[in-house]
C-alpha positions as CSV (number, residue, x, y, z in Angstrom):
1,X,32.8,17.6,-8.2
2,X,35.1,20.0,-7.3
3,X,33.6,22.7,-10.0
4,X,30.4,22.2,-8.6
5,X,31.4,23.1,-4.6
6,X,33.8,26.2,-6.1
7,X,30.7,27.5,-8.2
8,X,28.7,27.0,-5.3
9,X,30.9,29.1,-2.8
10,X,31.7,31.5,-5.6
11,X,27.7,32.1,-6.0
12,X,27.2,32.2,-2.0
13,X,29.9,35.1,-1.4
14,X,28.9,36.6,-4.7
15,X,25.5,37.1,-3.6
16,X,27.0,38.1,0.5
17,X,28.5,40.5,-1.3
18,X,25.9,41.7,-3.9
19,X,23.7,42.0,-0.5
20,X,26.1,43.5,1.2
21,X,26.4,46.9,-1.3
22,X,22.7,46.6,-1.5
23,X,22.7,47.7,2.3
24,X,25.3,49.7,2.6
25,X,24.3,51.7,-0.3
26,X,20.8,52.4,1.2
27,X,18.5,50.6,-1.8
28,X,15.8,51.8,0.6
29,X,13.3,49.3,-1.6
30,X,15.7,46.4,-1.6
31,X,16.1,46.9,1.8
32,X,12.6,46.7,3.3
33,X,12.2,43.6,1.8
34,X,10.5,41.4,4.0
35,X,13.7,39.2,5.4
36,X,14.2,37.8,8.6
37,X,16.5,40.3,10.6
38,X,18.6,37.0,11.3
39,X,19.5,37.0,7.5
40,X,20.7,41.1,7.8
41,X,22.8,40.5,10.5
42,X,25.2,38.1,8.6
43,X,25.4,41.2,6.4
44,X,28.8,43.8,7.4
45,X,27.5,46.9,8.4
46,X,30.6,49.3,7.3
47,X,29.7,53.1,8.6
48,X,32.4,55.0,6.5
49,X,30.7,58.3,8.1
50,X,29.3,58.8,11.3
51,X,25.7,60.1,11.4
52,X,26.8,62.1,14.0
53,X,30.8,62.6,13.9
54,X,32.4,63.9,17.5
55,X,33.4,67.5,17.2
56,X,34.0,68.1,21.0
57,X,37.0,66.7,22.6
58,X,36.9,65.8,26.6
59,X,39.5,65.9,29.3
60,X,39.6,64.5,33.1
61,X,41.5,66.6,35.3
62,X,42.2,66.0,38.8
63,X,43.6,67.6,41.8
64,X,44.7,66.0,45.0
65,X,44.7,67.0,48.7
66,X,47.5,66.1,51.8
67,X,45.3,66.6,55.4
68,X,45.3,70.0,55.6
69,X,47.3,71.2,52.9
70,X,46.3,73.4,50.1
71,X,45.1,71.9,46.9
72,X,47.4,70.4,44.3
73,X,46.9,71.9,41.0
74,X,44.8,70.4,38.3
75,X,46.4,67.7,36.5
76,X,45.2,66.3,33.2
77,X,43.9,62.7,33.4
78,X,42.8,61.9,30.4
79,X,42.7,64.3,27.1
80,X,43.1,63.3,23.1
81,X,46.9,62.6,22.7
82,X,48.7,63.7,19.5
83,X,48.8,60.7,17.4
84,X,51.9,59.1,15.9
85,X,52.6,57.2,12.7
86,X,52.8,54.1,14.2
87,X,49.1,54.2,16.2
88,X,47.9,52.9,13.0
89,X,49.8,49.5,13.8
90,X,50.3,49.7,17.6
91,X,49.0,51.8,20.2
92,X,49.1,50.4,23.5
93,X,47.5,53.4,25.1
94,X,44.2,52.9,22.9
95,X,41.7,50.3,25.0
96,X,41.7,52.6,27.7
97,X,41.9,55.7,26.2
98,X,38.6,54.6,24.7
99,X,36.9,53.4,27.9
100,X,37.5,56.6,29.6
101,X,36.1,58.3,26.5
102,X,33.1,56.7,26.4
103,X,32.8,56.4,30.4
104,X,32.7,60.6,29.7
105,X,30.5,60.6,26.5
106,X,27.8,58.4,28.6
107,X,28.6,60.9,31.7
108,X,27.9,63.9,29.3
109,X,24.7,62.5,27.7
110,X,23.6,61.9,31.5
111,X,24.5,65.5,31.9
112,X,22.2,66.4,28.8
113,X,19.0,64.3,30.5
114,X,19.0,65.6,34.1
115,X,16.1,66.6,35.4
116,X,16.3,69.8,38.0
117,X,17.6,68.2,41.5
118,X,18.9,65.1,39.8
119,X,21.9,65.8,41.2
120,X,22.4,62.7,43.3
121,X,21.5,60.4,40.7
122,X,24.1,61.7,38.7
123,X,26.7,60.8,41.0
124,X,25.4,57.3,41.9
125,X,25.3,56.5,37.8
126,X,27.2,54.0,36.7
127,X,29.4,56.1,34.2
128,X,30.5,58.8,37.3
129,X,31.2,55.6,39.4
130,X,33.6,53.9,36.9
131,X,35.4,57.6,36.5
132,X,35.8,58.0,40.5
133,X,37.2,54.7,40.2
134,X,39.6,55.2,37.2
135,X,40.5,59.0,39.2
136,X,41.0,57.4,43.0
137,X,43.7,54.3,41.5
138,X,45.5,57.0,39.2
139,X,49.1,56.7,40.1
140,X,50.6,60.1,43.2
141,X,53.2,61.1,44.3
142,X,53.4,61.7,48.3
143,X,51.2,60.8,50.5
144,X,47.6,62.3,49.1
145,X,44.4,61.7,51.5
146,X,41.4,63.0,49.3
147,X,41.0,63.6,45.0
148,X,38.8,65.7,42.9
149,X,37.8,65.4,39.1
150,X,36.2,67.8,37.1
151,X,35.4,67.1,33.2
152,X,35.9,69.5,30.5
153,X,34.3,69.9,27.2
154,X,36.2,71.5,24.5
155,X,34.7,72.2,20.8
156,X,37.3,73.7,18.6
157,X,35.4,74.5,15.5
158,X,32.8,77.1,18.2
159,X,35.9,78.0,20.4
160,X,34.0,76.9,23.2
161,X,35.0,75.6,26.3
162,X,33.6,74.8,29.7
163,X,33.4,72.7,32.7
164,X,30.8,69.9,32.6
165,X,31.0,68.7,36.0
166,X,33.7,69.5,39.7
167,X,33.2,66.5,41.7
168,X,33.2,66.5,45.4
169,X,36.4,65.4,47.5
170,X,36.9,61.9,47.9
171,X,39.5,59.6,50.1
172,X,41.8,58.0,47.6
């Protein structure tokens, strides 16, 4: 009896598996077989490339204000960090490093969709909210009354780079 159950789960992940290369190897006439979409999504879906990868990198800088008091100078608040051996195993730094990403990837698409005079949507969007947010509870030093962001896009491989957005002042 116990052949017949190890035969049976070796045939089940046999096939999961057999399935599995079916889809990721794009059998285009395997896959438009005519199976529930349930069925595909107990299938892994393993993208070893992006369709499109990232080739720009993006950085929040901010500047703060005291009353009446000059400007600070812009500060980075987020931007790629080198990476380290260990960030493989542990990198503590990671779940928000990747929320602000996206936060400024959805910001950018956004961007890339306004209409002429959107201008006041775009600051009431979610993805400009959250940044404000993650900008005004940034740790200062002193005594600041009012912070600024501004995003910038950089693409290496064109040696461009440029300012997608300067926000207004805002009270921290």
């Amino acid at each position: 009896m116990e052949s017949v159950w190890l035969w049976t789960l070796g045939i089940f992940f046999g096939l999961w598996l057999l399935l599995t290369v079916v889809r990721m190897a794009g059998y285009q006439a395997l896959v438009k077989l005519r199976v529930p979409s349930p069925v595909w999504a107990l299938l892994p879906n393993w993208n070893l490339f992006a369709p499109r990868p990232g080739v720009a990198d993006y950085y929040v800088m901010c500047r703060d204000q005291a009353g009446a008091e000059e400007a600070g100078p812009w500060l980075m608040a987020y931007g790629p960090e080198p990476r380290k051996w260990f960030h493989g195993l542990w990198n503590p730094n990671k779940v928000e490093a990747k929320a602000v990403f996206d936060l400024v990837q959805q910001f950018a698409g956004l961007i890339l969709q306004m209409k002429a005079g959107g201008e006041e949507e775009l600051l009431q969007s979610a993805p400009y909210l959250h940044l404000l947010h993650f900008v005004r509870h940034l740790p200062r030093a002193g005594a600041k009354t009012q912070t600024q962001f501004s995003i910038i896009i950089r693409e290496p491989a064109n040696q461009y780079e440029g300012t997608l957005l300067v926000s207004p002042w805002y009270p921290v």
